[in-house]
ROROLUM-585395 format. One line per 2 residues: number of its first residue (from 1); their letters; for each residue x, y, z of N, C-alpha, C. Coordinates in steps of 0.2 Angstrom, whole numbers, m for minus. Example, Ala and Ser with C-alpha at 12.3 -4.5 7.8 and 13.67 -1.06 7.14 Angstrom:
residues 2
1) as) 66 m28 39 62 m22 39 66 m16 39 | 64 m11 35 68 m5 36 64 0 39
//
This chain:
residues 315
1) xx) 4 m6 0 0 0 0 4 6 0 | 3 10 m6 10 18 m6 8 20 0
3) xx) 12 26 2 13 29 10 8 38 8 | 4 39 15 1 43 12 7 49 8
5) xx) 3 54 5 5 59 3 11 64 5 | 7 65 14 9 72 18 17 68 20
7) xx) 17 61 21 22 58 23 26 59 19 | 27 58 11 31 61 6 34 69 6
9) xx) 27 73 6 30 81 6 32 83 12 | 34 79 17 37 82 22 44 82 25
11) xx) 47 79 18 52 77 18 58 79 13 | 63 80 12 68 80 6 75 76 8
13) xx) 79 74 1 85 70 0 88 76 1 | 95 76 6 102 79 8 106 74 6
15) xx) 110 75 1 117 71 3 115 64 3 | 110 60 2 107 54 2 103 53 8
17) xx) 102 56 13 99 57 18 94 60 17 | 86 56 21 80 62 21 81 67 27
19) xx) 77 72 24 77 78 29 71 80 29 | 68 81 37 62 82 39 60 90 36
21) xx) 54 89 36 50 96 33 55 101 40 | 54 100 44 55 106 49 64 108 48
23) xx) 67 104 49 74 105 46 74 109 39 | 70 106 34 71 110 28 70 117 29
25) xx) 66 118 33 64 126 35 69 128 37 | 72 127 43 76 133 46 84 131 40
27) xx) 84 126 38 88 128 34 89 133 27 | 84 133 26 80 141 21 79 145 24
29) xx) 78 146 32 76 151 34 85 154 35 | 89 150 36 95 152 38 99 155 31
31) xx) 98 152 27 102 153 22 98 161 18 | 92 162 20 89 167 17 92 172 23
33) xx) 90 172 29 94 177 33 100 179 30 | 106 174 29 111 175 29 111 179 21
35) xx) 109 179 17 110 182 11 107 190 13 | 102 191 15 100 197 19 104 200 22
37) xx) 108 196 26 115 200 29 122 201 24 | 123 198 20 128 199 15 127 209 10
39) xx) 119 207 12 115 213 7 116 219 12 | 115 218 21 113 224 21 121 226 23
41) xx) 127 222 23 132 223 23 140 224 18 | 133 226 11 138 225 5 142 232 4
43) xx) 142 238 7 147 241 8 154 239 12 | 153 239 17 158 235 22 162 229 18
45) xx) 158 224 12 160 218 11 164 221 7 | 161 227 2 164 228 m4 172 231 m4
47) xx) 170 237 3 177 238 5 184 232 8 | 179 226 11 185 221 12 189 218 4
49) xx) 184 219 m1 185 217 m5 194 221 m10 | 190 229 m11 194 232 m11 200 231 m8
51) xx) 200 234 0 207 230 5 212 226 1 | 207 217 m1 211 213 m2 214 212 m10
53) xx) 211 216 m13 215 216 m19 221 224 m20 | 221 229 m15 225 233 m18 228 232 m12
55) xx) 231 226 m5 236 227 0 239 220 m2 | 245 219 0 246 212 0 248 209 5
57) xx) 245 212 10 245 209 18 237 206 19 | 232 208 15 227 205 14 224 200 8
59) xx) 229 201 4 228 196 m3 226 188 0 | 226 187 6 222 180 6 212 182 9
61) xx) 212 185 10 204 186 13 199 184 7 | 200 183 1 196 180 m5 196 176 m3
63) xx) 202 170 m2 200 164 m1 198 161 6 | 195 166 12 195 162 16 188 158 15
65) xx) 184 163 13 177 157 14 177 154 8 | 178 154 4 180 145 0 183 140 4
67) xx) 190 142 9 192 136 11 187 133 18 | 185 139 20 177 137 27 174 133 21
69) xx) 169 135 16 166 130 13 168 125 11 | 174 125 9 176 118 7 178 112 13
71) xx) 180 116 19 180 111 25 175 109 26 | 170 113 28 162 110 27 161 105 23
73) xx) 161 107 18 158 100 14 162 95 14 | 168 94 14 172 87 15 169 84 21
75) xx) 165 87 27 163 84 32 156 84 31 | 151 85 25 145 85 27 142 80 28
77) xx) 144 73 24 141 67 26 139 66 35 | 145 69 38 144 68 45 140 72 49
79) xx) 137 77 45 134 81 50 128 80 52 | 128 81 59 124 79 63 116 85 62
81) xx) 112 83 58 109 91 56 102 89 59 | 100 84 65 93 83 68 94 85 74
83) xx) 100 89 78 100 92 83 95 98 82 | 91 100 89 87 105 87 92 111 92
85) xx) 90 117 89 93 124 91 92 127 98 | 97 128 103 96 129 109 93 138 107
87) xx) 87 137 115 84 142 113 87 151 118 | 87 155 113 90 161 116 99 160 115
89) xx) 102 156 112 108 156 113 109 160 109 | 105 162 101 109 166 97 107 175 99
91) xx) 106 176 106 106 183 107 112 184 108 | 117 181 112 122 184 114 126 189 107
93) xx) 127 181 102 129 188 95 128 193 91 | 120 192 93 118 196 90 118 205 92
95) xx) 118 203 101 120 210 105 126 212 103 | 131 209 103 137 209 101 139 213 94
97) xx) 136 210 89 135 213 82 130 219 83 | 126 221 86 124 227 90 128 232 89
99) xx) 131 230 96 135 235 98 141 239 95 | 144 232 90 150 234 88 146 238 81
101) xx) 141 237 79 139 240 73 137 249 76 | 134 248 80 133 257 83 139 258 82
103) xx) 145 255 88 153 259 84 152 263 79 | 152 259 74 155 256 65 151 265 65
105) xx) 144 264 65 139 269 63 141 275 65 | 145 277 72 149 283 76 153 286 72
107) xx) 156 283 67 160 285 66 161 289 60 | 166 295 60 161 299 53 164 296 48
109) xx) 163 296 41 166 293 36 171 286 36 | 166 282 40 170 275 40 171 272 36
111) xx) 170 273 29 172 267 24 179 267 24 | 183 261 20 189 260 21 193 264 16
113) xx) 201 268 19 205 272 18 212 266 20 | 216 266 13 222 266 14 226 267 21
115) xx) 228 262 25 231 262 33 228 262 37 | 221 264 34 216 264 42 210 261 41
117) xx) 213 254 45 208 247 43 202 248 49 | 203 250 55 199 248 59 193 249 60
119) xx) 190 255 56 184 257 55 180 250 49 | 184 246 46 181 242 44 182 234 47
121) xx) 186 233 51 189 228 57 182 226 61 | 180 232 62 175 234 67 167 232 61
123) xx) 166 232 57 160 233 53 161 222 50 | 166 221 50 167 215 47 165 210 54
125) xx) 170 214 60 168 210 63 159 208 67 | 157 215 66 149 214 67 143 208 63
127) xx) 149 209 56 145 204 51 147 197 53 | 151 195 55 150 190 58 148 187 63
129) xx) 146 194 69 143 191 75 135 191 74 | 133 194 68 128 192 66 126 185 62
131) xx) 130 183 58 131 176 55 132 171 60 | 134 172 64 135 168 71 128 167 75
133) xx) 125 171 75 118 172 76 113 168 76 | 114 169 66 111 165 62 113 157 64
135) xx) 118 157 64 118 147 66 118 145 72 | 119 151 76 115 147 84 107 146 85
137) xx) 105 152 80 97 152 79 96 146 74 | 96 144 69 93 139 65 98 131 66
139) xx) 104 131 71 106 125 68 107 125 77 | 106 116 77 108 112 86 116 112 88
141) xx) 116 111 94 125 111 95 128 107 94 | 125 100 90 129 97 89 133 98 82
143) xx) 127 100 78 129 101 73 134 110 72 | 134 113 77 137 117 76 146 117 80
145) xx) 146 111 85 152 107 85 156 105 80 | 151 103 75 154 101 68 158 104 62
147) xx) 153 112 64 155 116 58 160 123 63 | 162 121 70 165 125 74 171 129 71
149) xx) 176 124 66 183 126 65 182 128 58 | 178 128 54 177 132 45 172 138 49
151) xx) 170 137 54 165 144 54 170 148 58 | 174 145 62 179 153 67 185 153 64
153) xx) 186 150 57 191 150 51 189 158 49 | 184 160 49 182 167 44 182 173 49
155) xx) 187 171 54 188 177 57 195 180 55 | 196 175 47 204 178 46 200 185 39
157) xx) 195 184 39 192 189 34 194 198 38 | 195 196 46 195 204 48 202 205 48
159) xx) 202 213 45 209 217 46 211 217 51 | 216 218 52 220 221 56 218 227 56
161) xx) 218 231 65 219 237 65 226 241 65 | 225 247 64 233 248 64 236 246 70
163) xx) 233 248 75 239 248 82 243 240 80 | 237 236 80 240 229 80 244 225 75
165) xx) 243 229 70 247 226 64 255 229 63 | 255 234 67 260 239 71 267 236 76
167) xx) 263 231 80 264 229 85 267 222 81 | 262 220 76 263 210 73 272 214 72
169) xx) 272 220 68 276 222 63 283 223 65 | 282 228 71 287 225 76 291 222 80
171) xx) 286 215 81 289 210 84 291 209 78 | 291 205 72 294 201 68 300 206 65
173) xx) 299 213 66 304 218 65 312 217 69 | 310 216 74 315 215 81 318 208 82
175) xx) 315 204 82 316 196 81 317 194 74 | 319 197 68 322 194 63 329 198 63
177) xx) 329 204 66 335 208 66 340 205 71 | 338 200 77 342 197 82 344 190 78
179) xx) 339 187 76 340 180 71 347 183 67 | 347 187 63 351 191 57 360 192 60
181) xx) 358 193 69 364 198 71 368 188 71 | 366 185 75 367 179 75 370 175 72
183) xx) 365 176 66 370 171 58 375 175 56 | 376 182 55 382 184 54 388 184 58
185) xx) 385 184 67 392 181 69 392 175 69 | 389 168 69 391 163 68 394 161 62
187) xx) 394 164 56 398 165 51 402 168 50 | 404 171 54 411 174 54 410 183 51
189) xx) 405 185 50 406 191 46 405 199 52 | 410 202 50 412 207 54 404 212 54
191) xx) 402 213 61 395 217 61 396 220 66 | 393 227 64 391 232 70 383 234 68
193) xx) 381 232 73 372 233 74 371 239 80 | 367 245 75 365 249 81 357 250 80
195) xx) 351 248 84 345 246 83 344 242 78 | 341 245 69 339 240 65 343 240 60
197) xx) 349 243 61 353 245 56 361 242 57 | 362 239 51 369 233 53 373 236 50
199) xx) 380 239 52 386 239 47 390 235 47 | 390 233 38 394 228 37 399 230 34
201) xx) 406 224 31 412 227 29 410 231 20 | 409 237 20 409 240 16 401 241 15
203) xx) 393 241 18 391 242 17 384 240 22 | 380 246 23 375 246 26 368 244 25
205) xx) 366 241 31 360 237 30 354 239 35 | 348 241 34 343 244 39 337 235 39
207) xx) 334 232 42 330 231 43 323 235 43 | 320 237 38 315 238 39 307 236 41
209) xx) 304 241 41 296 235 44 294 232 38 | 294 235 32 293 229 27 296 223 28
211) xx) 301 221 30 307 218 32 303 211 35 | 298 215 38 297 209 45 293 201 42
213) xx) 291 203 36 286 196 35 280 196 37 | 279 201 38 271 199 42 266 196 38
215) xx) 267 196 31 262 194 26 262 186 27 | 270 184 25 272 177 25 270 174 31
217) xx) 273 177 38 269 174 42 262 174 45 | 258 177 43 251 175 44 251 170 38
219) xx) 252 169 32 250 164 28 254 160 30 | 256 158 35 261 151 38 257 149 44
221) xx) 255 153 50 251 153 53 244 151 49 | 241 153 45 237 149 43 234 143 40
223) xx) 241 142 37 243 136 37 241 130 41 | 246 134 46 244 127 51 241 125 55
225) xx) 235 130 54 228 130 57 224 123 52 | 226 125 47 223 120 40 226 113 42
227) xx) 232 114 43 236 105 41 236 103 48 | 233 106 52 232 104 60 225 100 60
229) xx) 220 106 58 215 104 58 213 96 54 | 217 95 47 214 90 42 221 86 44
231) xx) 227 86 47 230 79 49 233 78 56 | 230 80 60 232 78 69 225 78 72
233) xx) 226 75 76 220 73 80 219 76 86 | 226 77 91 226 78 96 226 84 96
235) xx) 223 89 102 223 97 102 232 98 103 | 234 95 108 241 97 111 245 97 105
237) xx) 245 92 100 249 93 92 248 99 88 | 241 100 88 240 103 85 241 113 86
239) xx) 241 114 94 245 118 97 252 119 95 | 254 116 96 263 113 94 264 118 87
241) xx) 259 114 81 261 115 74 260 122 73 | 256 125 79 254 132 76 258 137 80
243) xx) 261 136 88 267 138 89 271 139 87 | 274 132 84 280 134 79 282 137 74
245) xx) 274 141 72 277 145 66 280 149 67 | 280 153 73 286 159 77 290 159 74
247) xx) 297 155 79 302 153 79 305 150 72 | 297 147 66 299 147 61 301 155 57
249) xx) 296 158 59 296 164 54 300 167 56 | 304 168 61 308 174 65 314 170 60
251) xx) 316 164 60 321 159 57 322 161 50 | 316 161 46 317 164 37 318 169 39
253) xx) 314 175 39 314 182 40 323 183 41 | 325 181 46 331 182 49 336 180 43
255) xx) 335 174 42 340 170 36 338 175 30 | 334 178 27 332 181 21 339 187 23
257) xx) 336 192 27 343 198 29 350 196 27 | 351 190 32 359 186 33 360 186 25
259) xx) 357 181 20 357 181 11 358 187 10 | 354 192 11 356 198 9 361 201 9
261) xx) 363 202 16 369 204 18 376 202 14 | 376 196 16 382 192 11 384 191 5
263) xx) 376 193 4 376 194 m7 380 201 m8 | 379 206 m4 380 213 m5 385 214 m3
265) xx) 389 209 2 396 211 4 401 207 m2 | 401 202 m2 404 195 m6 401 196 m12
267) xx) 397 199 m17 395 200 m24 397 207 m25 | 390 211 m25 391 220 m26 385 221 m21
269) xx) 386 228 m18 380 233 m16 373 233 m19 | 374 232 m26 370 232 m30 366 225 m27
271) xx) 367 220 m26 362 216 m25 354 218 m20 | 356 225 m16 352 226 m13 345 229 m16
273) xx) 347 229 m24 341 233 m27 341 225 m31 | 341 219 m31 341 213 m32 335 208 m32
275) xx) 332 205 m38 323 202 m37 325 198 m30 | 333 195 m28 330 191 m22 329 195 m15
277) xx) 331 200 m16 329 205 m10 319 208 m13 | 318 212 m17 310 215 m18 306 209 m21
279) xx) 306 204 m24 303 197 m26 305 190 m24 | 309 192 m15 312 184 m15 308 181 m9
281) xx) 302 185 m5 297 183 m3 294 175 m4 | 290 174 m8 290 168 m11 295 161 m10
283) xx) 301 163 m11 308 160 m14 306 158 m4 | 308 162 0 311 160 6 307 159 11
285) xx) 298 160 11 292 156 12 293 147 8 | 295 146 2 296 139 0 301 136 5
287) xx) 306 138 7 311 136 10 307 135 17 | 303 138 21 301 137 27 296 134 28
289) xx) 292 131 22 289 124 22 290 117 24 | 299 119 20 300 110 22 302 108 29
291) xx) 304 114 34 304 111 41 298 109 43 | 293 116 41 285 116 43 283 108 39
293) xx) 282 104 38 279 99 33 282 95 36 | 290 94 39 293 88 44 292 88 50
295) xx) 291 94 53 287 95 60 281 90 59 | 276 94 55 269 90 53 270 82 54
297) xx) 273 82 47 274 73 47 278 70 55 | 282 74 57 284 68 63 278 69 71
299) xx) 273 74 70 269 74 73 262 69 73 | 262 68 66 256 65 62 259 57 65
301) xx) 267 55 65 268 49 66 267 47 75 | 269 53 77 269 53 85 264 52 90
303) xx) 257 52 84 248 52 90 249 43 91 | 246 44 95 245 38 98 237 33 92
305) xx) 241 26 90 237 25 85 231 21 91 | 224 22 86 217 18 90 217 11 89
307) xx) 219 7 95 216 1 94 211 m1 90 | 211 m5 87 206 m11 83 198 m12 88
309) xx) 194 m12 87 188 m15 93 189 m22 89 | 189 m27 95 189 m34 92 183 m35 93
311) xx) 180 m40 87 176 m41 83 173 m46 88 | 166 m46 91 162 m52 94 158 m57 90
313) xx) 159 m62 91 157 m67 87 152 m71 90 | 146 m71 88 141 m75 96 145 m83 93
315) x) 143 m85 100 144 m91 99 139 m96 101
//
């Protein structure tokens, strides 16, 4: 005997799985919200957009949310999508996108200007405490355990404000200049350092803040959010892989100077104005992979492997 009707339309195929009418709903009610916030946000988006095509300390913010959606979907099979939505939970972010959005609005002419990100820090960050909203409102917490690390992935979408990108700038400024003094005494090359500025035999060398890598190291940094996330299991590993990008990036950064240095002393001056110095970026980012990538693999070997469940067999 076929199955009444209503029993039919109250359902649809997910990913091979049926999904009850009521899930269908807040999953259209969610995904409708969410395009209404992209709209009522398309100023502010547009300016992130801008940002990341004319700075190259932002030239990764395009891809973050393709790589959140892609993580998602390599997990969707698993997602847990019949937990129901804890009630009132998505106030908190939405008071939160509130309040950061009055700032935003305080402010006179806050659209985004060359060096002065945080007027739009502040407006990016609202739009996400709003979209956080939205999935505490229409999704359960199981399933929002699931999608925890692609959805707090798109907080690489906010700038930097100045102070702090000042401060990143800084550190990696001071820490690649002590990396720098180090390699040229251990190699034997005669230096006098006074703050960021090294004299060498027959020529002088400044550290700059350009100098510092900031761009390299966030994009190693996040890295290893990624290859944490998709090959270690345990959190403490995964800590570890992302720690270590410091100590890595202070290491190139450092080594990049030291090359230089050595090119311009031992070749010509002229190397200073040289692709490996204004295009060697790239070059000396590839070189701080293969530690990064051996770190990984010897951590990946180090987890503790899951015993087998042996198999009961009635008897």
């Amino acid at each position: 005997m076929p199955a009444p009707r209503s029993s039919w339309s109250s359902v649809i195929i997910f990913d091979g799985r049926l999904m009850p009418h009521t899930l269908r709903r807040r999953l259209t009610w969610s995904l409708a919200l969410a395009l209404i916030l992209v709209a009522a946000f398309a100023m502010p988006l547009y300016g992130l957009v801008r940002l990341a095509l004319h700075t190259d300390l932002y030239s990764h913010i395009l891809l973050i949310p393709f790589i959140s959606a892609y993580l998602i979907g390599t997990g969707v099979r698993d997602l847990d999508l019949d937990s129901a939505p804890a009630r009132w939970r998505w106030l908190l972010p939405v008071l939160a996108g509130l309040g950061l959005l009055a700032v935003y609005e305080s402010i006179p002419n806050p659209g985004w200007k060359p060096g002065n990100e945080g007027p739009l820090a502040l407006a990016i960050l609202s739009f996400l405490c709003f979209l956080a909203g939205i999935g505490f409102a229409f999704l359960g917490p199981r399933t929002l355990r699931q999608v925890a690390f692609p959805a707090a992935f798109l907080i690489f979408i906010i700038p930097f404000p100045a102070a702090v990108r000042q401060a990143i700038e800084t550190f990696f400024q001071h820490g690649s200049a002590e990396v720098a003094q180090r390699l040229f005494e251990w190699f034997g090359m005669p230096v006098l350092r006074h703050g960021m500025q090294f004299q060498l035999p027959g020529f002088a060398l400044e550290v700059a803040p350009e100098c510092s890598g900031i761009h390299s190291s966030l994009v190693l940094f996040i890295t290893s959010l990624i290859a944490g996330h998709l090959f270690l299991k345990t959190a403490s590993r995964r800590l570890l892989l992302t720690l270590a990008v410091i100590p890595l990036a202070l290491l190139r950064n450092g080594f990049r100077v030291f090359v230089i240095g050595e090119l311009c002393v031992n070749v010509s001056p002229a190397m200073i104005h040289s692709p490996i110095h204004h295009h060697g970026g790239p070059l000396f980012f590839a070189l701080s992979l293969i530690p990064f990538f051996l770190l990984l693999l010897l951590l990946r070997r180090s987890e503790p492997k899951r015993r087998p469940i042996p198999e009961t067999r009635p008897k």
